[in-house]
C-alpha positions in Angstrom: -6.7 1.4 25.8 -9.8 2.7 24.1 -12.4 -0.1 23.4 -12.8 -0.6 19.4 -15.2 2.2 17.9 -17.3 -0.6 16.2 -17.4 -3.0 19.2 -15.5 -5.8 17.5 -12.7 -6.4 14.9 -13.8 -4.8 11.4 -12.9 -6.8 8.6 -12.8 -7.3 5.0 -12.7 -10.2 2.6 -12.6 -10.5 -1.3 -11.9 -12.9 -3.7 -11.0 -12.8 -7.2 -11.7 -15.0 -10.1 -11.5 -15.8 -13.3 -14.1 -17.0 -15.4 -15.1 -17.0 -18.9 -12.5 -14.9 -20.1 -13.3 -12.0 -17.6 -11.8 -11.6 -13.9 -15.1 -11.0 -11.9 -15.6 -10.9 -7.8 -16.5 -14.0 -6.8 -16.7 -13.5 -2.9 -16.9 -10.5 -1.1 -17.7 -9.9 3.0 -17.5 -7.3 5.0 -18.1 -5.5 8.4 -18.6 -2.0 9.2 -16.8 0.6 8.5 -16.4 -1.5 5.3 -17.8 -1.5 2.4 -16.9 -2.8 -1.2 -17.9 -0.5 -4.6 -19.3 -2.3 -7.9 -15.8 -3.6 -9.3 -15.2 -1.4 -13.4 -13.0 -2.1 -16.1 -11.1 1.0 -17.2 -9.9 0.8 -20.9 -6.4 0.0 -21.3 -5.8 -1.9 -18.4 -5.6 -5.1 -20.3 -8.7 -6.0 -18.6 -7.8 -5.7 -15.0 -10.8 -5.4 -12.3 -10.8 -2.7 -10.3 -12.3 -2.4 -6.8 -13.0 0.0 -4.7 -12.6 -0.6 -0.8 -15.1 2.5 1.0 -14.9 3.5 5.0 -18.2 4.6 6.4 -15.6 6.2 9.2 -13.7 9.3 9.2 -10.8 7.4 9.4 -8.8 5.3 11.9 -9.5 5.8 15.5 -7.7 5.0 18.6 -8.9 1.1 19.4 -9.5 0.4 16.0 -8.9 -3.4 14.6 -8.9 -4.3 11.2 -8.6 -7.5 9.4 -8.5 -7.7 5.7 -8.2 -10.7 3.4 -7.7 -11.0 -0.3 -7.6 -14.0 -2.8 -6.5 -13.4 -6.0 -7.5 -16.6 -8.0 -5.7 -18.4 -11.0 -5.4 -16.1 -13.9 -7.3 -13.2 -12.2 -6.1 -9.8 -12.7 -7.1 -7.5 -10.0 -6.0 -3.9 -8.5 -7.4 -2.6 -4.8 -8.3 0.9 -4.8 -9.1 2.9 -1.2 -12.1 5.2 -1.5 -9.9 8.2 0.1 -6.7 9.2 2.2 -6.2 6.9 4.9 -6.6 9.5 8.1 -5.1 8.3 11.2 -6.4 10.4 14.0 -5.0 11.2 17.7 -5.1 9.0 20.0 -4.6 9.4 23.6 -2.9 5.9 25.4 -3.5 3.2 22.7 -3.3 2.7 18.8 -4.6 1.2 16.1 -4.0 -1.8 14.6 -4.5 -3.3 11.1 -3.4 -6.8 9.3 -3.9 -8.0 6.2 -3.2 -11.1 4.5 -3.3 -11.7 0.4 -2.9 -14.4 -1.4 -2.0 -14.9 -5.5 -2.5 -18.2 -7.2 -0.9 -19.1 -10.3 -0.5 -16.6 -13.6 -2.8 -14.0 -11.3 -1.7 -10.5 -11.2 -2.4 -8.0 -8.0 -2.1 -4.2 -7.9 -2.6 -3.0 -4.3 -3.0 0.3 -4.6 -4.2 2.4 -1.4 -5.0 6.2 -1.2 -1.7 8.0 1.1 -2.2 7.5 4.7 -2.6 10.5 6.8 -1.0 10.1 10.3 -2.5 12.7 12.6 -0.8 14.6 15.6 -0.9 12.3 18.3 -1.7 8.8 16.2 -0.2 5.7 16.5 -0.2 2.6 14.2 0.7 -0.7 13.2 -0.2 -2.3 10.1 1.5 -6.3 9.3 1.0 -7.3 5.8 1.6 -10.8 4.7 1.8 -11.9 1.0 1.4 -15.2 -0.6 2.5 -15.5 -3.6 1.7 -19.3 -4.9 5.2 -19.7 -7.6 6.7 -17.4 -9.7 3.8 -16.7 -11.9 2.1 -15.3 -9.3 2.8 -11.0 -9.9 2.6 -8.9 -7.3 2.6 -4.7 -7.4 2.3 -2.6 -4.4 2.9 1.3 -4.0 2.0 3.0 -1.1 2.8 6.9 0.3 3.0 7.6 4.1 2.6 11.9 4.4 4.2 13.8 7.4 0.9 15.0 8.9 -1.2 17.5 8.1 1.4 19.7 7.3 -1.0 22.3 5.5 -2.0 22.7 9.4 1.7 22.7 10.6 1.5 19.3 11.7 5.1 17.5 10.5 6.1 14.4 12.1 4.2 15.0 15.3 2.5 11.6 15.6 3.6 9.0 18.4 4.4 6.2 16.0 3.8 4.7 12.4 4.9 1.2 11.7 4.3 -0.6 8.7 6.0 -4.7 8.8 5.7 -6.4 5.1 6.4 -10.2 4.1 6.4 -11.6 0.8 6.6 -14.8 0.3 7.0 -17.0 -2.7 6.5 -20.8 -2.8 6.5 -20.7 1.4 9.7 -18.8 0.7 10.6 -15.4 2.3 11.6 -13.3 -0.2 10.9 -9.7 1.0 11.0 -8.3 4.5 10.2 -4.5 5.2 9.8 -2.9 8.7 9.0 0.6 8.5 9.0 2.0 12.0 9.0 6.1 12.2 9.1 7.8 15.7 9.4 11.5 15.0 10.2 11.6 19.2 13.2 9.4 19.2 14.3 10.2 15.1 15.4 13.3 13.4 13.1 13.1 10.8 13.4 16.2 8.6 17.0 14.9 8.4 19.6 12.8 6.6 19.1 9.6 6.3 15.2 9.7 7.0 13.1 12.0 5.0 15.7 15.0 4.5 13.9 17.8 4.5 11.1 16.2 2.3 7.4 15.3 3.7 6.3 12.3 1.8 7.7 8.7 0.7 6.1 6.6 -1.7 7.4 2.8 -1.6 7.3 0.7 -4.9 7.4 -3.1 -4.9 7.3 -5.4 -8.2 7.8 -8.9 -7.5 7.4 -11.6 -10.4 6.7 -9.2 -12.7 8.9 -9.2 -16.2 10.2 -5.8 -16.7 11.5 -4.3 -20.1 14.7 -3.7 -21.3 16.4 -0.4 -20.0 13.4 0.1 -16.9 16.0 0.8 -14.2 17.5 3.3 -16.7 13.9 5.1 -17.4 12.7 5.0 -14.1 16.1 7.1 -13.2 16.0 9.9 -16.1 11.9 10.0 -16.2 12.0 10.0 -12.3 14.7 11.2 -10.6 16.3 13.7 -13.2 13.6 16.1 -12.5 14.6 17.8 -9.6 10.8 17.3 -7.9 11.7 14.6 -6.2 14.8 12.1 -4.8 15.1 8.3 -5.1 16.2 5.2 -6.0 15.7 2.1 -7.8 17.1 -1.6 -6.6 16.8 -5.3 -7.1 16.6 -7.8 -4.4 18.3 -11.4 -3.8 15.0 -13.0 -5.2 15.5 -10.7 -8.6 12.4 -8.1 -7.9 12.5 -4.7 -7.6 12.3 -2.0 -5.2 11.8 2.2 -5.7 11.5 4.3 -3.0 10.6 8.0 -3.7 10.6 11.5 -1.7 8.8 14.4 -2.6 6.6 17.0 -1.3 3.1 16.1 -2.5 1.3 13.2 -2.3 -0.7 13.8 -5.6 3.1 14.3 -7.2 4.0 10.2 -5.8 0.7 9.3 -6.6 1.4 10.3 -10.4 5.1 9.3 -10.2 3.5 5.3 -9.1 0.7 5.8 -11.8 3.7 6.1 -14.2 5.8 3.2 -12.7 2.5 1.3 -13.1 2.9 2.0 -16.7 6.5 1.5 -17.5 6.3 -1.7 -15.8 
């Protein structure tokens, strides 16, 4: 395997707080290709903090190692923002591997909300995300689009692997489990049952999050009555809710999750 471009595991840590009536970022660390951008305040976002995570790297590289932490203190509203699309780029024996672990304490709310990820012809990657949430006032929103390739280039589906494995957990509790694993050799993945015919899927997750009367009806005729894209809309065991969309543009998903965002 390729040794690790930047010699050693690359990670990332931030904390949250909140503190005279304001969430600010109270701890922040970081190695390269990391960087972190001056957290703003947009207007109308009921005074989240945003931050910005930026990538001094053209993107993931064969060998790469990642480590990223997040703390989302008591009443601390925060979203995570990526600086660009995640690229994943070819790799010729090994992968690419990242983990990331967040934590929510009590009545915080956390938005993680990445760029699309890219996967290259050739790439392969694994990324394990662990959430803990703290009880059920802890809210959690994730949305997140993987793209076929770089299928302006002709490139669909012809990277080794992409594997994504998600746990949430509530009060030690496992309430969510989601293992994305796409092989484009061994899977038919222009076809039923995986992305039929489409090249992008966003995932939606809202977990402890109080949604209004009639959203599963609004998220089906505002969504998937338009005829741009496919999907569907589901409640787990634990009560939270699950949308998964297909389309054929990621700036499409990313405006479909920016509405989501909204309804919710």
């Amino acid at each position: 395997m390729q040794t690790n471009n930047f010699g050693k595991i690359s990670k990332l840590n931030i904390v949250s707080a909140f503190k005279d009536g304001k969430t600010i970022l109270e701890e922040t660390s970081f190695t390269a290709p990391f960087k972190v951008m001056q957290p703003f305040y947009p207007q109308g976002e009921n005074g989240r903090m945003q931050v910005m995570a930026l990538s001094a790297s053209a993107g993931i590289m064969e060998g790469d190692r990642q480590e990223i932490n997040i703390e989302i203190k008591k009443n601390s509203n925060m979203e995570f923002l990526s600086q660009s699309y995640e690229k994943i780029h070819k790799m010729q024996e090994g992968y690419a591997e990242r983990k990331t672990e967040i934590r929510v304490e009590k009545d915080a709310c956390f938005l993680y909300n990445p760029l699309p990820v890219i996967p290259f012809k050739d790439s392969a990657f694994q990324s394990n995300t662990s959430i803990y949430l703290e009880d059920e006032s802890s809210r959690f929103i994730m949305g997140e689009i993987i793209s076929c390739g770089r299928y302006a280039r002709g490139e669909r589906f012809d990277y080794q692997y992409y594997q994504s494995l998600l746990r949430i957990y509530c009060r030690h509790k496992l309430i969510c489990l989601d293992n994305t694993l796409f092989e484009p050799s061994k899977m038919c993945m222009k076809e039923m049952g995986m992305m039929e015919g489409y090249s992008h899927l966003a995932n939606i997750i809202i977990v402890n999050k109080q949604l209004p009367e009639g959203y599963f009806t609004a998220v089906r005729e505002q969504m998937f009555n338009t005829g741009e894209i496919e999907g569907g809309i589901t409640k787990t065991a634990s009560g939270d809710t699950i949308i998964r969309m297909l389309g054929n543009s990621a700036q499409l998903l990313e405006s479909k999750i920016q509405e989501l965002k909204l309804l919710a």
